[in-house]
C-alpha positions in Angstrom: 101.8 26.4 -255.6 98.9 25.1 -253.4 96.4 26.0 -255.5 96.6 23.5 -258.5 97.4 20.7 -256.4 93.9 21.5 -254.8 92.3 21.9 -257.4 93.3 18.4 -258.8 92.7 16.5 -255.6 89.5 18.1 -255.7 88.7 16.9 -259.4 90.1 13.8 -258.7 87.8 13.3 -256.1 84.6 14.7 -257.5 85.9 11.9 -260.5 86.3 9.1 -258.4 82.4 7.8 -258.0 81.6 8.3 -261.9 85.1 6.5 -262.5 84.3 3.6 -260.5 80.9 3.0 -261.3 81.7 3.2 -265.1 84.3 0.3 -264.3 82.1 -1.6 -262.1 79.5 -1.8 -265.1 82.3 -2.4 -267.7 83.7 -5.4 -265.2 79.9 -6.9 -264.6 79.2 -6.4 -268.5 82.7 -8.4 -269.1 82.1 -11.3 -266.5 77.9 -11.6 -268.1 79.6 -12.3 -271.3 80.6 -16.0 -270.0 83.1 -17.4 -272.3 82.5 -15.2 -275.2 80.8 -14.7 -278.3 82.1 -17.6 -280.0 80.9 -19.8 -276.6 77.6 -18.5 -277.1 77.0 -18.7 -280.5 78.3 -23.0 -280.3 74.9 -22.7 -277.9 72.4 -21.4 -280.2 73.9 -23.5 -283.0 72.5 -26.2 -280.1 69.6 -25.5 -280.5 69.9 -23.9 -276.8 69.3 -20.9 -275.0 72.7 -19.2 -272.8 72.1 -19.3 -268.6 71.4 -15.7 -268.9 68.5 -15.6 -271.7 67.1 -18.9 -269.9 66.5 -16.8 -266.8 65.7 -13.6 -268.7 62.5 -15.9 -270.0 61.8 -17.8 -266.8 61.3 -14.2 -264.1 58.1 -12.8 -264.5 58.1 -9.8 -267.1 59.1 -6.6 -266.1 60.4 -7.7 -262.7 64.3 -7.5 -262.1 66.6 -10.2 -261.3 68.7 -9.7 -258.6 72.0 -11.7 -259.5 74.1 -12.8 -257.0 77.8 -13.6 -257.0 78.4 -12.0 -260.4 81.8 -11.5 -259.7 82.8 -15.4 -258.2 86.3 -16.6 -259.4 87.1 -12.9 -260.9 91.0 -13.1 -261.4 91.0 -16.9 -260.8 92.2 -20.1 -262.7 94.2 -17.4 -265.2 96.0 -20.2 -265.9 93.7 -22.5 -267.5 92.0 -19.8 -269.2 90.0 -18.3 -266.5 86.2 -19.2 -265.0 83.9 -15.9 -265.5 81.5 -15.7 -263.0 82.3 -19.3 -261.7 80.7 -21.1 -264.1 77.1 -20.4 -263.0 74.4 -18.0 -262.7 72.7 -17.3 -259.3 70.7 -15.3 -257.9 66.6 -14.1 -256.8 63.8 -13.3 -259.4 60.3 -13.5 -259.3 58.2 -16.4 -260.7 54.7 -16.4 -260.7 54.7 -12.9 -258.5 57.0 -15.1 -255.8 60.8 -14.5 -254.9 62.7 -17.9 -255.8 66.4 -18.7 -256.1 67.3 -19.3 -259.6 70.6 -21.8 -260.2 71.8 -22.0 -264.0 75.3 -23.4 -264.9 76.5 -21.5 -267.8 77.8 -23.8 -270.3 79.7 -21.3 -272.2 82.0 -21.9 -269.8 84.4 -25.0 -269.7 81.2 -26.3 -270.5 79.6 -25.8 -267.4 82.1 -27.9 -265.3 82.6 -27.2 -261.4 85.7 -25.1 -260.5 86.3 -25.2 -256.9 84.4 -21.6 -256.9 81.6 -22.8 -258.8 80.9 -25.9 -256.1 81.0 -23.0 -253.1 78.7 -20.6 -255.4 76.1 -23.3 -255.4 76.3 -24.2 -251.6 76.0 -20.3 -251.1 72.8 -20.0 -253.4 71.2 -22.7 -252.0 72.7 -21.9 -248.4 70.5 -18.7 -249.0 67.4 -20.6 -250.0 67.9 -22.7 -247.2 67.7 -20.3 -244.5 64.7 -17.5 -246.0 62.8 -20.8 -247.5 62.9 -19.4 -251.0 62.4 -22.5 -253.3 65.1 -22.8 -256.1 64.9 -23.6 -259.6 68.5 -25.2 -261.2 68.9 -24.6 -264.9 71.4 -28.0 -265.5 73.8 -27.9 -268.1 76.9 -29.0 -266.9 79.9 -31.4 -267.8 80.8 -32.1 -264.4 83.4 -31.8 -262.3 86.6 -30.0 -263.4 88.5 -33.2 -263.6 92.3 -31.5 -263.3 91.0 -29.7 -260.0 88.9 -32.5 -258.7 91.1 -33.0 -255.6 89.8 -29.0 -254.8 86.1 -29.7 -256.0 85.5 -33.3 -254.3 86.5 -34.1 -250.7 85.7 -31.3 -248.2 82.9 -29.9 -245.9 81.9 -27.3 -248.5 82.9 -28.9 -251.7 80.7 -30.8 -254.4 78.9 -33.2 -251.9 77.6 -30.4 -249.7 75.2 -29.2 -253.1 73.4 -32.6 -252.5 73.5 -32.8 -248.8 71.7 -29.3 -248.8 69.2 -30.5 -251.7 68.2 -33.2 -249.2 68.2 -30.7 -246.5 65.7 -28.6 -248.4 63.5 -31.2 -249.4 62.8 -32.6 -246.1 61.8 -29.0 -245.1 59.2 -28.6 -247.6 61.5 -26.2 -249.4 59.8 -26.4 -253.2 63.1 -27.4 -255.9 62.4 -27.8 -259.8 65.5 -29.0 -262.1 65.2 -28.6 -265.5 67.8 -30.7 -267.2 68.7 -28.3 -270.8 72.3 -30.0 -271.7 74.9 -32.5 -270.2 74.2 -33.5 -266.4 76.8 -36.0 -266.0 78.9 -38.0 -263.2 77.6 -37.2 -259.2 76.0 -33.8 -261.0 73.3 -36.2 -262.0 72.3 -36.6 -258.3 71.4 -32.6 -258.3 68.0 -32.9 -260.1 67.0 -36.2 -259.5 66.9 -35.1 -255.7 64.8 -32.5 -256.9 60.8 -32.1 -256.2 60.0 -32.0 -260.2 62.2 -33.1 -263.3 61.9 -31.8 -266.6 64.4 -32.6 -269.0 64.7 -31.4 -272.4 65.5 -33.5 -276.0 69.2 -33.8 -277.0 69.7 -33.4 -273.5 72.3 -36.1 -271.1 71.7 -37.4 -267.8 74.2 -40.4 -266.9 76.0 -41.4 -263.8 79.1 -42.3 -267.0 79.1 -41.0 -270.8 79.4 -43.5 -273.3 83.3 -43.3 -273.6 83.8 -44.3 -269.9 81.0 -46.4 -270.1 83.5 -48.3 -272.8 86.3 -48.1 -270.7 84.7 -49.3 -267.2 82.6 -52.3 -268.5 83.7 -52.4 -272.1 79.5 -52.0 -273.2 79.4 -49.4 -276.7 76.2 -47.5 -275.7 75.0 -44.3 -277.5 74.5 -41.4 -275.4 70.6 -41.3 -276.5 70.2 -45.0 -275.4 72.2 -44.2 -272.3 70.6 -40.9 -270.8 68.6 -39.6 -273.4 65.2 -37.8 -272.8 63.3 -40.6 -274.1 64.7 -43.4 -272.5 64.6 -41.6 -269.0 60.9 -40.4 -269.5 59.7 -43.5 -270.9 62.0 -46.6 -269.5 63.4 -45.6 -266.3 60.9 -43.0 -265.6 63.5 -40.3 -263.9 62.0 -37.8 -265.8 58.5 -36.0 -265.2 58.1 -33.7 -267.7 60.2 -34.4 -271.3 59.9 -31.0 -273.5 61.2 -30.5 -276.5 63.1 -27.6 -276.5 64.6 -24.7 -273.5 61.5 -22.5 -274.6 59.0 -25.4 -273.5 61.0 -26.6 -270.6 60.8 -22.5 -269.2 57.1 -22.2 -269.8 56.5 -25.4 -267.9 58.3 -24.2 -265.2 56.6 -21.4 -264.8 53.3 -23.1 -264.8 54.1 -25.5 -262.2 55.7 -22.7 -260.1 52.3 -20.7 -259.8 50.7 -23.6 -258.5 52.7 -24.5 -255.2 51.5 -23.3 -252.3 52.7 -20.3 -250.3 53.8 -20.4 -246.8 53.3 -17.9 -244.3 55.5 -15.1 -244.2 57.9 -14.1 -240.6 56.4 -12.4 -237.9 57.8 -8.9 -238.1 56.8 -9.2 -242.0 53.5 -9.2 -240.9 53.6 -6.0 -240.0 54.7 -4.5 -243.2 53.0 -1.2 -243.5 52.5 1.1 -246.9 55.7 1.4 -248.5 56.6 5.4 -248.1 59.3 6.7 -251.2 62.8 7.8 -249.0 63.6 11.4 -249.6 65.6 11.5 -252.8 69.2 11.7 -252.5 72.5 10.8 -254.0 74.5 8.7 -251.7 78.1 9.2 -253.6 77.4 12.4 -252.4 77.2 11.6 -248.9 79.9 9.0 -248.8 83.2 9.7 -250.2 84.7 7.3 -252.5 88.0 6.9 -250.6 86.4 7.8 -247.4 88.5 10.5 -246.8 85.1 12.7 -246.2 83.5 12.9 -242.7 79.7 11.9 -242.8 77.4 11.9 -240.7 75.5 7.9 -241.3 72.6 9.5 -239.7 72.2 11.3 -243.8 73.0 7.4 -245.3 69.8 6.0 -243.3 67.7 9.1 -243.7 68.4 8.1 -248.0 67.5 4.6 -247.0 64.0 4.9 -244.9 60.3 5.4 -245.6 60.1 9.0 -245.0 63.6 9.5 -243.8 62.0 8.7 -240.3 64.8 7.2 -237.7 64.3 6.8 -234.1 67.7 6.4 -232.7 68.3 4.4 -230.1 70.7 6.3 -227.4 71.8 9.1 -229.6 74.0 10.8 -227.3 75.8 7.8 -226.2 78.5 5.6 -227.8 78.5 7.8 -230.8 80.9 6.1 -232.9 78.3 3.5 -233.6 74.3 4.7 -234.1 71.7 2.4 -233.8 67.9 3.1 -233.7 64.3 1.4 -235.9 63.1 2.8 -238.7 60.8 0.7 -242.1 62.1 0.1 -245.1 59.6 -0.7 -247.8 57.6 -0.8 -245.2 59.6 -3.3 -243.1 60.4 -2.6 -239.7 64.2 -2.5 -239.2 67.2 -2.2 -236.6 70.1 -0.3 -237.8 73.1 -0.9 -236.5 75.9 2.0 -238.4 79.3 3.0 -238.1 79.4 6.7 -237.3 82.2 8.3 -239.5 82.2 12.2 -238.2 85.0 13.4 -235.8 83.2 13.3 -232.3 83.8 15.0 -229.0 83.3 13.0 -226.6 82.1 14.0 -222.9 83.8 12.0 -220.0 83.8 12.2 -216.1 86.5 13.6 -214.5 88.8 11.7 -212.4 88.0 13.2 -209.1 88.2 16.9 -210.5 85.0 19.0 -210.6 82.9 19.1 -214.0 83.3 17.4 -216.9 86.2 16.6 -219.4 86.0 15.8 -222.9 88.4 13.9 -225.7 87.9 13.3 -229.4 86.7 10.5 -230.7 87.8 9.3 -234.6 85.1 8.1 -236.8 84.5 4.7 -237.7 86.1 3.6 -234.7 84.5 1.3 -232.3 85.0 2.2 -228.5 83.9 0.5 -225.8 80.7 2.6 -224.8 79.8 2.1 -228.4 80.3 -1.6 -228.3 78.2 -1.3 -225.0 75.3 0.4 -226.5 75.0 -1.7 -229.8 75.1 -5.3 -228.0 72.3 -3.8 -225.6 70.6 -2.6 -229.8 70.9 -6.3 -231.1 68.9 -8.0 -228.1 66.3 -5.1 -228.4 65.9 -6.1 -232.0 65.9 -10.1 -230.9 63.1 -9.3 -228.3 61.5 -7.1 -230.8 61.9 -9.6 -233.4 63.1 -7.3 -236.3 65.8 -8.0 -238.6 68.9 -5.8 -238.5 70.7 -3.8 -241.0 74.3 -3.2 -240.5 76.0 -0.3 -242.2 79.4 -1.0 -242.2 82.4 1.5 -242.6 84.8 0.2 -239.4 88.2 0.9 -239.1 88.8 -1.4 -235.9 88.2 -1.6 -232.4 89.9 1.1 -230.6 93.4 0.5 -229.0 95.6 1.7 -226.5 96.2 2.2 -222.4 93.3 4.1 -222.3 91.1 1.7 -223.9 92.1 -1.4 -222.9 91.6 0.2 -219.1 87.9 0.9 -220.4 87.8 -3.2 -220.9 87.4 -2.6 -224.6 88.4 -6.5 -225.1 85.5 -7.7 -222.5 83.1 -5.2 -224.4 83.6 -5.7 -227.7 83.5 -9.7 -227.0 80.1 -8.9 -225.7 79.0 -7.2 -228.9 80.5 -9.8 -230.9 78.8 -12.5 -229.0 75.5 -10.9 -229.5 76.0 -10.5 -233.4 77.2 -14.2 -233.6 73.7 -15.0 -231.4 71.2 -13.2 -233.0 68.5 -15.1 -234.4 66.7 -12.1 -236.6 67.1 -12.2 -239.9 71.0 -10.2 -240.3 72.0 -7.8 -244.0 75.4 -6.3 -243.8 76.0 -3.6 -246.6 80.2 -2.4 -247.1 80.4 0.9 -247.8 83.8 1.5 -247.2 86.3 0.0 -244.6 86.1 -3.2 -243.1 89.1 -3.8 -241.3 89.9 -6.7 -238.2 88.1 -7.1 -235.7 85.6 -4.3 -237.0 84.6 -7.0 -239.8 83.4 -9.6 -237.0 81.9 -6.9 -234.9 79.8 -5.5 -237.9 78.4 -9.1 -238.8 81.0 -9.9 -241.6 80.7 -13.6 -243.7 81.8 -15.4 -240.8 78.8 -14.0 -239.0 75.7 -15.8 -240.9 74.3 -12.5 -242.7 71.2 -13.8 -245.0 73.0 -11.7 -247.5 76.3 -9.5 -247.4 76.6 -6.5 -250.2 79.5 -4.7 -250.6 79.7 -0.8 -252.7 82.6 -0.6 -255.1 84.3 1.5 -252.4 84.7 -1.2 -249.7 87.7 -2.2 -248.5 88.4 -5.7 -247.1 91.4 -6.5 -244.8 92.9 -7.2 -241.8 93.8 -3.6 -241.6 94.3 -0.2 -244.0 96.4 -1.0 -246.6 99.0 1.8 -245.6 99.7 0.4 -241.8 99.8 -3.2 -243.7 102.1 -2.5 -245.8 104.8 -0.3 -243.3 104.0 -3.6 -240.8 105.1 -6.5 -244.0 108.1 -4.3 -245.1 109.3 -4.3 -241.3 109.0 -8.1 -241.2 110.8 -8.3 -244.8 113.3 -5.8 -243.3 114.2 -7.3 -240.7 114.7 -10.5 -242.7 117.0 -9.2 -245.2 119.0 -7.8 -242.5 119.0 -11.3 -240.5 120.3 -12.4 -243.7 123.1 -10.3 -244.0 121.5 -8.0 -246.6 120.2 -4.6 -245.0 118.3 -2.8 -247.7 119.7 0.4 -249.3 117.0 3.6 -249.4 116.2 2.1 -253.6 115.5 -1.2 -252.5 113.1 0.2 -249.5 111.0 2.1 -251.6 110.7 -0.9 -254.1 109.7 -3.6 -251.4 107.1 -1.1 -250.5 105.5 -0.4 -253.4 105.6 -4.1 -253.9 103.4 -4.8 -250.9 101.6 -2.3 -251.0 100.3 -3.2 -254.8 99.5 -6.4 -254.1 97.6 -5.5 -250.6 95.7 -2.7 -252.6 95.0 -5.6 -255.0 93.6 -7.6 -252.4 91.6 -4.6 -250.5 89.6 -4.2 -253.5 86.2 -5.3 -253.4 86.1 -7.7 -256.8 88.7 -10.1 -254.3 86.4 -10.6 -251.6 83.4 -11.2 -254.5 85.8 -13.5 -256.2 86.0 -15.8 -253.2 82.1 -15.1 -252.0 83.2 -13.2 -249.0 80.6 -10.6 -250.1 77.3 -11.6 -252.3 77.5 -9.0 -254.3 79.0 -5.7 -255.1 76.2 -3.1 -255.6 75.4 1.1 -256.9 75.5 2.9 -253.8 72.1 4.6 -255.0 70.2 0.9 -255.4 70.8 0.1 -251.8 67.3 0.5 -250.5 65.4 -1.2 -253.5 68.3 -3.7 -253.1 67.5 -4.0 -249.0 64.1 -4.0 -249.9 63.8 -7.1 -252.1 66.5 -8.6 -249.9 63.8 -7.8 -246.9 61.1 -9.7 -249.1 63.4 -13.2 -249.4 63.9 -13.1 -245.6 60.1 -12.7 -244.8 59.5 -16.1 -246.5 61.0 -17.8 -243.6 58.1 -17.5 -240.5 60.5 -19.7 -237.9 62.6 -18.0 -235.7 64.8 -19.5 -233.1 65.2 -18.9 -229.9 67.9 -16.4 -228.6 70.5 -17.7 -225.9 73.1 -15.8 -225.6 75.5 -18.3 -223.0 78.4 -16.7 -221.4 77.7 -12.7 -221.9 80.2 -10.1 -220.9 79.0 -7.2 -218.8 
């Protein structure tokens, strides 16, 4: 009777990695389409090129673009017919053998017009540029704001304004932008380019503050859009525009050109001392980490698959075990790791006034407070040292109980916290599985300024596992009914379960924290490293480093 059900489980799981990285590429190939074949052909008959053959033509040949955000908005704005990839293409390719960010607003798409997701895309692309000094090309082609959601797109912090303030931001640190207007640039969009370093705009193309139809309803003036904002009249009467091309084809190749010719900066410190790139030893991480991460692993296997040479000098091996930390290069960059241990550990303690040594078992994945200890002490070794970190992360939570909080597991993991939040070394978080409470913060989650945070398809993003979040929201709905007079019958139970439970398995999934940019992208478990490495090369084109303070630290 046991038999077959092993052997299912067992094919089931052997299935699960093919299964959901044939669904990722389906989703990413489905997203990439923009708004469809009929949007794309109403492009071409333009005249114009879609965001994603503009930027196949702009990266050097042969050189890949690493897109970011793909999956922004995924599941979002149903209502109103949906807003694929938020309405924008983002991401880091190479131009003129030098990273840069790459900005294109995909007008097959409401016609290019800001969603609330596309406004926080932007400030994240350029938030990236911002910090590694990568300068950014925008691809303009946009209606504007969304007008029906403009109360959600306008007002805030990190709404519509912010893309401006941060092109100002940019400039005034020598940051390098080009804007290449290629369609409509309309409204306060029009402020984007013109706050740019260079301005090319191509023919047929719009740039006005107001179209001719609210020109005629502000002021009453009948203007054609040519005479308004044309290419002509900005590159020959108001002189807005530096470059006028005649097509997208032109407007790319003179991109290109002016790109090679900027000057490069000096790269950081610790990319200095970049040594011959050595191949890792070949190796198939879904065969290392389980898809549900049900499997023990030892993460010691997931780094030796990531470094030159599989070489990895851990730092404290036989202490704190649930977390291992240690240096190693990638692509010839030094690096500090900072990794969740997932293996069952046995761990030795000191008696309590008995002779010898006792010993309990640790879970995987689990941060204790020796752990927490040992990778605060990691993260100001790799500040001093002045190497980037690389956090692995597969966290279940801090652990809890009498035991622990006796430890002072609060006080220590506050101390590793406050050294993540005060790093100053460039910080890359990869999911690979859980990422739950606390755990998410401790592990350098969004909140935690990551230069870039990747997620596999297997990560899971919560407060906590979706089996204990579920049995704690039925309790709460429970108890309601019952406060209401209504106690639940055995039927009704197992429905309000499987009610919570589908929607918080809805949320866990990976493509809701990439809807809402909590991760930058979701990524094949076997490109990690020459995703970390090219991640490694935008960081290095930032040479200033603050200076760490750490205020208040626990010990």
């Amino acid at each position: 009777m046991t038999q077959p059900d092993s052997h299912v489980t067992a094919s089931s799981a052997a299935a699960a990695w093919p299964e959901a990285l044939s669904r990722l590429a389906a989703d990413q190939a489905r997203v990439r389409a923009g708004g469809g074949p009929k949007a794309q052909q109403r492009q071409h008959e333009k005249h114009r090129l879609t965001a994603r053959e503009r930027i196949a033509r702009l990266v050097d040949p042969q050189t890949p673009f690493d897109e970011l955000m793909t999956f922004a908005g995924w599941g979002m704005y149903e209502e109103v017919g949906g807003c694929p990839s938020g309405g924008t293409v983002t991401g880091i390719g190479q131009i003129a053998g030098r990273p840069w960010m790459i900005i294109a607003n995909d007008a097959t798409v409401k016609a290019g017009a800001f969603f609330p997701i596309t406004a926080k895309k932007v400030i994240r692309a350029q938030t990236i540029a911002l910090e590694n000094h990568l300068p950014v090309v925008y691809l303009v082609d946009s209606a504007g704001v969304y007008l029906p959601m403009q109360d959600e797109i306008f007002p805030d912090q990190d709404d519509f304004g912010r893309v401006f303030y941060l092109n100002a931001r940019m400039s005034a640190k020598g940051i390098p932008q080009i804007a290449a207007i290629m369609g409509n640039c309309v409204a306060g969009g029009a402020y984007l380019p013109v706050m740019c370093d260079t301005l090319i705009m191509t023919e047929g193309s719009g740039l006005y503050l107001a179209g001719p139809a609210l020109v005629k309803a502000a002021i009453g003036q009948v203007v054609d859009s040519e005479e308004l904002g044309g290419a002509d009249m900005h590159a020959s009467i108001a002189g807005t525009v530096d470059y006028k091309e005649p097509d997208d084809e032109a407007a790319l190749r003179r991109i290109r050109a002016l790109a090679g010719m900027y000057a490069e900066g000096e790269v950081a410190p610790w990319a200095r001392r970049r040594t011959e790139v050595q191949p890792a030893p070949e190796r198939d991480l879904t065969e290392v980490v389980s898809f549900d991460g049900a499997k023990p692993y030892d993460v010691r296997e997931l780094i030796g698959a990531l470094v030159d040479g599989g070489e990895f000098h851990e730092f404290k091996a036989e202490y704190g075990e649930t977390i291992v930390c240690g240096f190693a290069r990638v692509g010839g960059y030094p690096v500090g790791f900072v990794a969740n241990q997932r293996t069952v550990i046995k761990k030795k303690l000191k008696s309590g006034g008995e002779p010898g040594l006792r010993t309990r078992i640790e879970v995987g994945g689990v941060i204790y407070g020796d752990a927490a200890d040992k990778a605060a002490r990691f993260i100001l070794d790799a500040n001093q040292a002045g190497v980037p970190l690389v956090f692995l992360s597969d966290v279940t939570g801090f652990m809890v109980g009498r035991d622990s909080e006796q430890e002072g597991i609060i006080r220590r993991g506050a101390k590793m916290v406050n050294a993540v939040s005060n790093s100053v070394v460039p910080k890359i978080t990869i999911i690979t599985g859980g990422s739950f409470g606390a755990g998410n913060y401790a592990m350098n989650g969004k909140a935690y300024g990551p230069r870039f945070i990747f997620a596999w398809p297997s990560a899971k993003y919560a407060v906590m596992s979706g089996n204990a979040a579920a049995k704690t929201l039925l309790d709460i709905q429970v108890a309601a009914l019952q406060r209401a007079g209504h106690p639940p019958d055995d039927e009704e139970l197992q429905r309000l379960y499987d009610e919570v439970k589908a929607k918080y398995d809805t949320e866990l999934d990976p493509r809701y924290a990439a809807a809402r940019l909590w991760v930058d992208e979701i990524i094949p478990p076997n490109e990690t490293r020459e995703r970390l490495i090219r991640a490694l090369e935008a960081c290095a084109q930032n040479p200033q480093q603050d200076e760490l303070r750490v205020g208040v630290f626990q010990v």
